[in-house]
C-alpha positions in Angstrom: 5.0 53.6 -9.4 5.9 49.8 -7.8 9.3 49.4 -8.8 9.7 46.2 -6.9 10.8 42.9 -8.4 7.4 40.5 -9.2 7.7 37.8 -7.5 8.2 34.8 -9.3 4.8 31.9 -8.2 6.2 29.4 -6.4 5.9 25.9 -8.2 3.2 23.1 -6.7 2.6 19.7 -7.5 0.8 19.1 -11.0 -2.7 16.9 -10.4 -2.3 14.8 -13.1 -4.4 11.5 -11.9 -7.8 10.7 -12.5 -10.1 8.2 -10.9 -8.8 5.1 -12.7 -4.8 5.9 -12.1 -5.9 6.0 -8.6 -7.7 3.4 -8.4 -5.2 1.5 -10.0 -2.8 2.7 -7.3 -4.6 1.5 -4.7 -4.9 -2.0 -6.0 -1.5 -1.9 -7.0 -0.2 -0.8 -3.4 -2.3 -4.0 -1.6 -1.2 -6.3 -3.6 2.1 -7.6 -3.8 3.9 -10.8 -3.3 3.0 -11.0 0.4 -0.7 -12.5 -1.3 1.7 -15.8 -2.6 2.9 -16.4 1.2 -0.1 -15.4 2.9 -2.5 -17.8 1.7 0.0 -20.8 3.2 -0.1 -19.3 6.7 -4.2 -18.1 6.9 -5.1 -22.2 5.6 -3.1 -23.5 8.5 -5.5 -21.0 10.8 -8.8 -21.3 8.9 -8.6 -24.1 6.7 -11.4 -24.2 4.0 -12.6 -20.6 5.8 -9.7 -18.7 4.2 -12.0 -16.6 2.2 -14.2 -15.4 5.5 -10.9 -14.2 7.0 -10.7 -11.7 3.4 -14.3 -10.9 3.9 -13.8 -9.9 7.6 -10.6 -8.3 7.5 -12.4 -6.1 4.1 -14.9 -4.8 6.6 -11.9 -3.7 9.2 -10.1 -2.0 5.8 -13.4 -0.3 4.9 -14.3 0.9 8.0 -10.6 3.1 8.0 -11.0 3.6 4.7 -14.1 5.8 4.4 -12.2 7.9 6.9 -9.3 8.3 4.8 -11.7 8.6 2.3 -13.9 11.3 4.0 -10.8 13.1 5.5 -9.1 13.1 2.0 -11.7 14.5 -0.3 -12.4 17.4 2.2 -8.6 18.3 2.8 -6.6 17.4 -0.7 -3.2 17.8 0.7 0.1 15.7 0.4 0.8 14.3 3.9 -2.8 13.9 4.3 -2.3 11.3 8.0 0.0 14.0 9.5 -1.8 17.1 7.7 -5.3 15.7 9.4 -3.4 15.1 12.4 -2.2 18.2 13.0 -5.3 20.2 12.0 -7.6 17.9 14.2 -5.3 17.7 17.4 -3.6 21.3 16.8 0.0 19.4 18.0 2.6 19.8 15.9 4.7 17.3 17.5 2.0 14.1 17.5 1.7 15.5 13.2 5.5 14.7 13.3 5.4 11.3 15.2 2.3 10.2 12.9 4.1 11.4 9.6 7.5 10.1 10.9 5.5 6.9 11.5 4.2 6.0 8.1 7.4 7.5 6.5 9.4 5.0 8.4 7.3 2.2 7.3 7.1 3.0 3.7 10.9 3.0 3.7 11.5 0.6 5.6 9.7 -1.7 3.2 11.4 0.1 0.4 14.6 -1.1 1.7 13.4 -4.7 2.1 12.3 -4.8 -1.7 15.3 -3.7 -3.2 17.1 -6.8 -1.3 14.3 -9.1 -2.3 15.0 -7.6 -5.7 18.1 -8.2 -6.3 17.9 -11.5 -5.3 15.1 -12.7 -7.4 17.3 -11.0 -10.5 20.5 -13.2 -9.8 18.2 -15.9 -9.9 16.5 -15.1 -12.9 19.0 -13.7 -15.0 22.1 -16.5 -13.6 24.6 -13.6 -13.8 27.5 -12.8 -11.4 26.2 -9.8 -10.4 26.9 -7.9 -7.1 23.8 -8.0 -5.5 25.1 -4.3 -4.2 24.8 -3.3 -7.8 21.5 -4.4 -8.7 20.3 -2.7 -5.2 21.9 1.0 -6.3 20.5 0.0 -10.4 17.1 -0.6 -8.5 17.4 2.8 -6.2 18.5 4.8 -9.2 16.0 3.6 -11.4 12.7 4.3 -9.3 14.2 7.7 -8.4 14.7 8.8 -11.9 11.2 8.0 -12.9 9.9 9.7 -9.2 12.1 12.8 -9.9 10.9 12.8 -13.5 6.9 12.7 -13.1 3.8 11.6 -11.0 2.5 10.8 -15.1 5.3 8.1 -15.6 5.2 7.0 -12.0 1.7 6.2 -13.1 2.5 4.5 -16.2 5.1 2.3 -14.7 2.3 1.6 -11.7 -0.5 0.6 -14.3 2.0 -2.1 -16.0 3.1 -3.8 -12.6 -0.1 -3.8 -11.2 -1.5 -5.2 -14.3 1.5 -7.9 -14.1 0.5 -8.4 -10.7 -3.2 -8.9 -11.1 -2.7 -11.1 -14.0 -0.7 -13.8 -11.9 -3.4 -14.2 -9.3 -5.7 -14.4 -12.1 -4.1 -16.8 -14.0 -4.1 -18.9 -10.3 -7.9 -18.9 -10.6 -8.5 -19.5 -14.1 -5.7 -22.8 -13.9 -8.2 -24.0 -10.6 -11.5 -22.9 -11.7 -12.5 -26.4 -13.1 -12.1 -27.2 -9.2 -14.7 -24.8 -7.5 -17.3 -26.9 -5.7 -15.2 -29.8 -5.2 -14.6 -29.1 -1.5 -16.4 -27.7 1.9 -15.5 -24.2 2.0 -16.5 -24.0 5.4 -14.2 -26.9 6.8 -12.0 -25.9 9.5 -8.6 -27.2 10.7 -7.9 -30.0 12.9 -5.9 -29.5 15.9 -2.9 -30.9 17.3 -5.2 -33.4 20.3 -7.4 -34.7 16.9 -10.5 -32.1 17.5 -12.2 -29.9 14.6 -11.4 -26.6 15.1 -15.1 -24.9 16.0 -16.1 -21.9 12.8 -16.7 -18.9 15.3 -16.3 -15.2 15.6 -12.8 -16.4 17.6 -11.3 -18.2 14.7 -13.1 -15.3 12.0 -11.2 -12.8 14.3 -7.8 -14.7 14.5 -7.9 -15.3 10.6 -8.8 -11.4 9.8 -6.4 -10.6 11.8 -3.6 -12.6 9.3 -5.5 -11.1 6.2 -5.5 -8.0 7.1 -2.4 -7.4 6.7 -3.1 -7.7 2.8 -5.5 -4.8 2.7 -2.3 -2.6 3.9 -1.4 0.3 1.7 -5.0 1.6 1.1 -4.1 4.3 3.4 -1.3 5.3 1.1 -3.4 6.5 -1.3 -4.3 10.0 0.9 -0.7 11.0 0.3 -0.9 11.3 -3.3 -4.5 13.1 -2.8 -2.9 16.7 -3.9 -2.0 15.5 -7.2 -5.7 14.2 -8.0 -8.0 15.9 -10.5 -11.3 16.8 -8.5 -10.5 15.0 -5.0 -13.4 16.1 -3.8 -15.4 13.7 -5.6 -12.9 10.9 -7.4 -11.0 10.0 -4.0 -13.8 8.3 -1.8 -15.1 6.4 -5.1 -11.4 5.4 -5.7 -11.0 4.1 -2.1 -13.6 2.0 -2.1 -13.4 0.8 -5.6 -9.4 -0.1 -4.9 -11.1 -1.9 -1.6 -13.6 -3.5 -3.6 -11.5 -4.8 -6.3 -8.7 -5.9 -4.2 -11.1 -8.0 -1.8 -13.0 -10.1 -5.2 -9.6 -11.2 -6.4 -8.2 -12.1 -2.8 -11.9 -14.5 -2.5 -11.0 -15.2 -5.6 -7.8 -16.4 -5.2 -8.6 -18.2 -1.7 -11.4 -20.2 -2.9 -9.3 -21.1 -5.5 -6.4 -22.3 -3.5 -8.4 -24.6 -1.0 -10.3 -25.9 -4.3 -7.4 -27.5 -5.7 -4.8 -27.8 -2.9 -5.9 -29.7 0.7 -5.8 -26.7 3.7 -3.0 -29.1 5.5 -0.8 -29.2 1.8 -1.3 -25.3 1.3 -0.4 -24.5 4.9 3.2 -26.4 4.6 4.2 -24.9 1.9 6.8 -22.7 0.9 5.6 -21.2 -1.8 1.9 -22.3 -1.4 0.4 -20.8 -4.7 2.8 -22.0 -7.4 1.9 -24.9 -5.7 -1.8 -24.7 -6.6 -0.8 -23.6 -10.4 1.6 -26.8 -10.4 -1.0 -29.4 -9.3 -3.6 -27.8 -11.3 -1.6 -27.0 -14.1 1.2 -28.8 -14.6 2.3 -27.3 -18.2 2.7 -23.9 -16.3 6.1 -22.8 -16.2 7.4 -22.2 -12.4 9.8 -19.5 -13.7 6.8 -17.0 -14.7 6.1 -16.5 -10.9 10.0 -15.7 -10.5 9.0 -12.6 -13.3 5.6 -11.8 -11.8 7.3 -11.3 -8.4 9.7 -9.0 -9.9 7.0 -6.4 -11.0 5.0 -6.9 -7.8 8.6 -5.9 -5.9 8.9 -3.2 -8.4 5.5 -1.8 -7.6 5.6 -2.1 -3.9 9.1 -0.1 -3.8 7.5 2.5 -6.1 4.7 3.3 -4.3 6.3 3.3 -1.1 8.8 5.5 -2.7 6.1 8.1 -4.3 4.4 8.0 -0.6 7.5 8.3 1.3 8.2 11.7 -0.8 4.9 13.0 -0.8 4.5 12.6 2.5 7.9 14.8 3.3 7.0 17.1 1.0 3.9 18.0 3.1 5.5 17.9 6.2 8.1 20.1 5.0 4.7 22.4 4.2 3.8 22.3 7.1 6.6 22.9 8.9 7.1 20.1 10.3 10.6 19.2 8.7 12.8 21.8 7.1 11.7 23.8 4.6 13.9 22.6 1.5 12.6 19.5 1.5 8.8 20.9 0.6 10.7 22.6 -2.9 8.6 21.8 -6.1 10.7 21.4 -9.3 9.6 24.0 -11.6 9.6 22.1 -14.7 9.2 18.3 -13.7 6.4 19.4 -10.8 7.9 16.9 -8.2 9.2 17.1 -4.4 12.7 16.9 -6.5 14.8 17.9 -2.7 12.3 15.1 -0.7 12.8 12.0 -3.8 16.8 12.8 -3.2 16.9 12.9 0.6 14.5 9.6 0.5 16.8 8.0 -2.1 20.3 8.6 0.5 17.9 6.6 3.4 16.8 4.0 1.5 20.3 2.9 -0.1 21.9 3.3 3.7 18.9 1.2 5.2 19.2 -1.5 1.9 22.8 -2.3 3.0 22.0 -2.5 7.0 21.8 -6.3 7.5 18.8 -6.3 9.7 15.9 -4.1 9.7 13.4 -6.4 11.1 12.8 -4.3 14.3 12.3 -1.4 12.3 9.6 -2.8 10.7 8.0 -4.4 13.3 8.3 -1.0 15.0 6.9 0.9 12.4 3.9 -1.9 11.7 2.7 -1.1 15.4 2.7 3.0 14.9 1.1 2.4 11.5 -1.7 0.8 13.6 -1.4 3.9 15.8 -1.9 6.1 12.7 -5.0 4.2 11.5 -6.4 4.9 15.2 -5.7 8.4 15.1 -7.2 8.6 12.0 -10.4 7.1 12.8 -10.8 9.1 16.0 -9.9 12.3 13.9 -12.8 12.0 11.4 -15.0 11.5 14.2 -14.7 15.1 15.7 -12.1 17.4 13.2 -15.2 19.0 11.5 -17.7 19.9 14.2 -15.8 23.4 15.0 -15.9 24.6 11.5 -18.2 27.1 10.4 -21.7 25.9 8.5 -20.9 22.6 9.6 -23.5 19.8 9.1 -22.8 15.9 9.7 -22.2 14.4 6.4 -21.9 17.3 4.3 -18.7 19.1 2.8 -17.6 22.2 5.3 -16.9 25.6 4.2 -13.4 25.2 5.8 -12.1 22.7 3.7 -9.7 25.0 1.6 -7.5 26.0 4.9 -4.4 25.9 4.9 -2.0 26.4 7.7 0.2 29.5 8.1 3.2 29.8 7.1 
């Protein structure tokens, strides 16, 4: 007789999202209040153009994104850039430097929104409050709701997004009555009095601005483990997020350069409340103020839920310790990775520039989305029953402990 203890099934993470949560988590982590400065900077480069720059810069965000798609839906695993990493290249150390990489970025821009949060709150609310105390509020708040559920981390998600999604929309239904008024393929004058010629050159220089908008499509791999059916819903999601993403940002462009002069939107400050106040006067300014503060609130939060899914599977994998891969047995959630996330944020939040970092971590994210491409080229071909463009047999793997 086998007198031993049972032993007790170790807890995993609860796949709770379906194709529209994700969706809407992809949408929500591309936008963000980067969209209300951008727009300034890509009309003083394109002028009229703006919305070919979106186009363009799509196709660059489409082209990664089938592989993130491809790679996720055959391996559904948290971590998924440093899990693919390691099972393509078989170096546990370049897995490390790629998850390290996109950890560092999604806290690093963490960090920034929890400053850029507390000071669009003293503004809005006019209290003498330590900004140091709205920063830890802000901190405690999202981890709570991490810690407590990927289902409320999705709830919270849906209402800034839709928040988000209804500012830009309200800056194209204020400047619809001004579509057609302008040539949307006018280009900027330069400094010497010459039109600046519409070629691939100025396309390339303009995606290359726009891009940075599509960023945080590739976030959506590291939540791929707590999808319902992967398989199948994550490669419709990514390009649906894409999809959606790129008719509002066209949208919104066309819009801007329809009521606004190129030259106005690219010296201004704040070049889309802007556009609302010349086409709408009536429109309060402050509502932007409150829009920004769920679009902060969303970027933080998915940055957040990344930033601990992605330790979590490292910690899986081995590639950081183990304790930080535990599963909370009632709540489902990386509990030991949201807490050890939560001391590196509020230590980063208080350093008074972290610039560097980001710039740092914005050029190994471009490394990641390299490796990434080069990985769904070749990963599959040595797995058993292989055939180009069909699911393998080895997609269930998982590596040793």
């Amino acid at each position: 007789m086998n007198t031993s203890p049972e032993r007790k099934e170790e807890a995993t993470l609860l796949p709770t999202m379906g194709l529209a949560a994700l969706v809407i988590y992809g949408v929500g982590d591309m936008l963000g209040s980067g969209i209300y400065a951008l727009i300034g900077k890509a009309a003083g480069v394109m002028g009229n153009t703006i919305w070919l720059g979106f186009l363009t810069s799509m196709v660059a965000a489409l082209l990664t994104g089938l592989s993130y798609a491809s790679l996720g839906s055959r391996y559904p695993r948290a971590a998924g850039a440093a899990y693919v990493t390691q099972r393509a290249f078989r170096r546990s150390f370049l897995a490390y430097v790629v998850g390290l990489a996109v950890v560092a970025s999604g806290l690093t821009s963490f960090s920034t929104q929890t400053r850029a949060f507390a000071g669009y709150f003293q503004g809005m609310v006019g209290m003498s409050i330590a900004p140091e105390v709205i920063i830890l509020g802000f901190i405690a708040v999202l981890s709570f709701i991490n810690f407590w559920g990927m289902r409320e981390a999705t709830w919270l998600n849906v209402l800034c997004t839709t928040v988000e999604v209804a500012g830009l929309v309200i800056v194209v239904l204020v400047g619809l009555r001004f579509w057609g008024g302008v040539n949307y393929m006018e280009t900027p004058v330069t400094a010497s009095g010459a039109v600046t010629a519409l070629g691939i050159p100025l396309i390339l220089q303009g995606a290359v601005l726009t891009f940075y908008s599509f960023v945080g499509f590739e976030d959506m791999i590291n939540v791929v483990e707590e999808v319902k059916n992967p398989r199948h819903v994550f490669p419709r999601a990514v390009v649906l997020a894409l999809a959606i993403t790129t008719v509002i940002y066209i949208a919104v462009s066309v819009t801007a350069v329809s009521v606004l002069p190129h030259a106005e939107l690219a010296a201004s400050e704040q070049p889309l409340v802007d556009v609302v106040r010349r086409a709408a006067p009536w429109f309060p300014p402050v509502a932007f103020s409150f829009i920004s503060l769920f679009a902060i609130t969303n970027t933080a939060l998915l940055n957040y839920i990344m930033g601990s899914r992605m330790v979590y599977g490292m910690a899986r994998q081995g590639l950081v310790p183990r304790a930080l891969g535990n599963v909370h047995p009632t709540r489902r959630t990386p509990h030991i990775a949201v807490l050890a996330l939560m001391a590196v944020v509020t230590v980063l939040a208080f350093v008074g520039d972290i610039s560097s970092l980001a710039r740092a971590t914005s050029v190994l994210l471009l490394g990641v989305f390299r490796a990434d491409l080069r990985q769904s080229d070749f990963m599959f071909i040595d797995e058993p029953g292989f055939v180009p463009g069909i699911s393998t047999a080895g997609s269930d793997w998982i590596f040793p402990a």
